[in-house]
C-alpha positions, 0 to 999 in steps of 0.5 A: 708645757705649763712653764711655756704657758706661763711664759706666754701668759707674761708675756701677754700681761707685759705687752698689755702694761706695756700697750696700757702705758703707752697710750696712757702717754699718747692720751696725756701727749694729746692732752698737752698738745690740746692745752698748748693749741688753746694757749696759743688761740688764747695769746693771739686772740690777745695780742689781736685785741681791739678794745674801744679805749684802743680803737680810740687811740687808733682813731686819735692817731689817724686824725694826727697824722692827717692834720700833719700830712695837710699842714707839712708832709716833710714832717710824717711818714704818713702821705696824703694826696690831693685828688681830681675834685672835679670828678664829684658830680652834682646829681644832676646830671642826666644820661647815658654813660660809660665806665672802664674799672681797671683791676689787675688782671681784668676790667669792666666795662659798663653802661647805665643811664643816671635820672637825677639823685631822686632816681636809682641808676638804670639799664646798668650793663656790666662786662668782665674781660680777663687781660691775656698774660702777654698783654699783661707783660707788655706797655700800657699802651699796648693795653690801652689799646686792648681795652679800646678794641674791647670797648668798641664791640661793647658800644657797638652792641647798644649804639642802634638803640642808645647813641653816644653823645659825641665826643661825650666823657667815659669814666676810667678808675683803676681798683689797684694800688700801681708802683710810683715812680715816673711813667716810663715810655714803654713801661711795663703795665704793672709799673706805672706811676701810682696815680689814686686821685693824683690828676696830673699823672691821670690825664697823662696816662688819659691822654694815651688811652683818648688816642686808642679810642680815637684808633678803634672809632670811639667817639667818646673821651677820658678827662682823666684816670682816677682811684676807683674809691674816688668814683665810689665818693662819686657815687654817693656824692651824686644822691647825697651831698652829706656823702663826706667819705668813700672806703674800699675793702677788698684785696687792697683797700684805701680811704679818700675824703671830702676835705674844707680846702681852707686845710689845705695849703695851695689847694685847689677847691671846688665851688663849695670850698672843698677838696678831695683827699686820697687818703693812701690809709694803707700806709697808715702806721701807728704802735697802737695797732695790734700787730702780732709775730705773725703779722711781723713775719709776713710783713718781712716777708712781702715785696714792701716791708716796712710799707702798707702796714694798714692794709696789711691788717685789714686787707682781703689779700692778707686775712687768708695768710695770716689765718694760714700763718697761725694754723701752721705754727699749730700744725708744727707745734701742736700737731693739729692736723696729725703728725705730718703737717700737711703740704699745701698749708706750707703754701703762702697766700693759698687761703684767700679771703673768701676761704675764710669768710666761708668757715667763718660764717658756717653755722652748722653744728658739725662745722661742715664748710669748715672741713670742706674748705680744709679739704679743698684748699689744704688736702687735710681729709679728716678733722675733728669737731674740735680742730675745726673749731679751732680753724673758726676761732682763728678766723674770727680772731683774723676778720674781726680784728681787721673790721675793728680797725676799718671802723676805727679810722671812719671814725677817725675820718669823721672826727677830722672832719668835725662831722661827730656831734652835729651832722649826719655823714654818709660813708660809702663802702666798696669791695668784696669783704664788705659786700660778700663777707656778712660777719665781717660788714657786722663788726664793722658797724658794731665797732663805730656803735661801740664808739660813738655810743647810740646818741652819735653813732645815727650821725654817720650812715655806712651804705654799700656803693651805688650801681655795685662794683665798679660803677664809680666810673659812670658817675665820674663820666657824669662829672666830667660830662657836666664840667664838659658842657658848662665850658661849652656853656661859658664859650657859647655866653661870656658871663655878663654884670652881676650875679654871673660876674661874681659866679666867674671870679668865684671860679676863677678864685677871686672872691671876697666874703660876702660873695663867696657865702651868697654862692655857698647858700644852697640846700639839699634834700637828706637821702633817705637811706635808711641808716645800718642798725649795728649791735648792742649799744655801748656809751662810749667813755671817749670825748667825740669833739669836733674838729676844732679840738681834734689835734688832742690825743696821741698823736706822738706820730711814732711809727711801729716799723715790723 
């Protein structure tokens, strides 16, 4: 009996040791496994650095590129494009007007009434409609003519009170970057010609939707389709002729900007000598970026690698997967999420965005949205305060690194221009992370404070676009409503002797110096938006010349392939 006792009392000392050891090992297991998260959170947050000697050095790469692509596009990767310049309004126009904004799987309608650049835009009427599946899979035509059938029950509701004027202009801008390539007879909606602020292939494709119109009894007429960034310029062209820059931030995201035409070989200028320029800045590509082997794998892992690296980094369709991207090699190589990596963070392109943006900006002391969303988006139960710091920081990581670099290339825009030291330049901002995304809008503006230091950085005015999503295609129906009726005016009243004479071959591009500064006097109230007020100041240490010595800098126009 004692012998039994002693053995049992062994045993159980042996199996107390033996527990003892183990999870003195399981301790120092998750131990390492902590401290190898946090190098990894470390060398991402390194490798997604952006410093202000960098963003300078992305800003110098972009103005390089630029000039290269205005003076000989055969000599860079890096394309611009100019654009319909006739769709920046003068602010003076006045009425009422209707826009389609066309993104991938829907569009607005809208409807508002523009009182001159002194007041705000009124009785705005937006409607959303989602695009069925097979009209999606079927021509352009075919959708065309949705969208008219559509639009003829929207102006139906407001034609009793708000008549159109007939044969009045519609604005039409598309929110997607579309496939180039010849406009194929026929061809599948989703592989159109890629045509942002490119006018031919815009009034090629406006000449089919003007037929559909016509077919549902639409008395009114599209010019042609352009970039929705490019009625974002509009916009704010109409209040403020300072408005040099529009930028979209959302799922996709592009630059266009107003550009000297004496940059621009056979351009073809407006009245004031100016040219809007499609920027494409998705394409932008220098090995100053700060690229990381997440961002590589998922370049070489998309439907374009090699193609749209900007975007890639800044834009909201790829902010999720990159996040999502580094909690899984955590989960894989740290067990961050418990032994078994959770299914659905397998998944690409599951955490979008607006996911992020939400665990981003939680500041509840036990980090609750954060966990919300890992449970709704992920399945992932149960976390710890830790973990889902970590999920944060990842974020934080992801969204200011992007925003860093939008500013970055602003400042490139307005160091191109020569608009840096002595002018006030408003740039206007549309789409979802900037609108919708708090922290990120922040870093943004801080990023072009840390830049310019406080003495430069009032010179350039970020505003969010006027009228809201979409609301560019009023204001390019404005444009085109007021060129519409000068033609009418120029038919009715040929121009006679003098100052009229001199206006036509100003146009018409026949103008000798004197002239051409007579017709380029012109003044303009400032808007009165009040500027953004961005972090702490910071000198730069940067030189912020102006155009005319803009080409110093690393332009070596090497591109980082991944």
């Amino acid at each position: 009996m004692r012998k039994e006792v002693v053995v049992a009392a062994v045993a159980t000392v042996s199996t107390v040791v033996v527990a003892g050891v183990l999870l003195v090992r399981w301790k120092k297991r998750d131990e390492r496994r902590w401290k190898q998260t946090q190098r990894m959170l470390r060398k991402f947050a390194n490798d997604c650095a952006t410093p202000v000697p960098k963003l300078w050095h992305v800003a110098f790469d972009l103005v390089s590129d630029m000039q290269t692509s205005l003076s000989d596009q055969s000599q860079t990767d890096y394309v611009m494009l100019p654009s319909y310049t006739s769709s920046l309004p003068s602010g003076t126009e006045e009425g009422l007007y209707y826009g389609v904004n066309l993104h991938e799987g829907y569009f607005l309608m809208m409807r508002a009434r523009l009182r001159g650049k002194h007041e705000p835009i009124t009785d705005l009427d937006r409607e959303e409609v989602e695009i069925p599946s097979e009209v999606i899979s079927g021509t352009y035509k075919e959708l065309f003519d949705y969208i008219a059938l559509k639009l003829a029950v929207f102006i139906s509701i407001n034609t009793k009170t708000n008549p159109i004027t007939p044969k009045g202009k519609m604005g039409f801008t598309v929110s997607f970057p579309l496939h180039e390539g010849p406009v194929a007879a026929g061809g599948n909606v989703i592989r159109w010609k890629s045509f942002p602020v490119n006018e031919a292939a815009g009034k090629e494709l406006a000449k089919d939707f003007n037929e559909a119109l016509e077919k549902h009894g639409i008395d009114l007429r599209v010019s042609t389709l352009v970039d929705a960034t490019l009625g974002d310029l509009a916009g704010g062209r109409y209040y403020n002729r300072d408005c040099v820059a529009a930028v979209t931030l959302g799922l996709a995201t592009n630059a266009v900007y107003v550009e000297s035409a004496q940059f621009v070989p056979n351009g073809d200028k407006n009245k004031f000598g100016e040219m809007v320029i499609d920027m494409q800045w998705g394409n932008f590509n220098t090995p100053h970026l700060p690229i990381t082997q997440f961002d590589m794998a998922l370049d070489s892992e998309s439907s374009n690698p090699g193609l749209r690296i900007f975007e890639k980094l800044i834009g909201g369709r790829y902010l999720g997967e990159v996040v999502r991207r580094v909690l899984l090699k955590m989960a894989k190589e740290t067990a961050l999420f418990g032994e078994t990596v959770p299914a659905k963070l397998k998944t690409p392109y599951i955490l979008r965005s607006l996911d992020i943006a939400t665990m981003h900006q939680d500041t509840s002391e036990n980090r609750d949205a954060v966990q919300e969303k890992l449970m709704e988006v992920f399945g992932i139960t149960c976390t710890s305060l830790a973990v889902r710091e970590i999920v944060a920081e990842v974020c934080d990581v992801v969204a200011e690194r992007g925003a860093r670099l939008a500013g970055a290339c602003i400042v490139g825009i307005m160091k191109k221009c020569g608009r840096i030291n002595d002018k006030k330049s408003v740039v206007i901002i549309e789409g979802g992370l900037y609108e919708h995304y708090r922290v990120f809008r922040n870093l943004l503006h801080s990023s072009i404070w840390e830049m310019l230091g406080g003495a430069l950085a009032d010179n350039v005015i970020v505003e969010h676009a006027h009228g809201g999503s979409g609301a560019g295609a009023i204001f390019v129906a404005a444009a085109h409503s007021q060129i519409h009726h000068d033609s009418d005016n120029q038919s009715l009243s040929p121009p006679r002797n003098g100052n009229n004479d001199r206006r036509a071959n100003f146009n018409a591009g026949h103008v000798n110096d004197d002239d051409q500064m007579d017709l380029l006097e012109w003044k303009d109230d400032q808007s009165d938006s009040a500027s953004w007020k961005g972090a702490d100041q910071i000198e730069s240490t940067a030189e912020t010349s102006d155009q005319s010595d803009s080409s110093d800098g690393d332009g070596d126009g090497l591109k980082n392939k991944i």
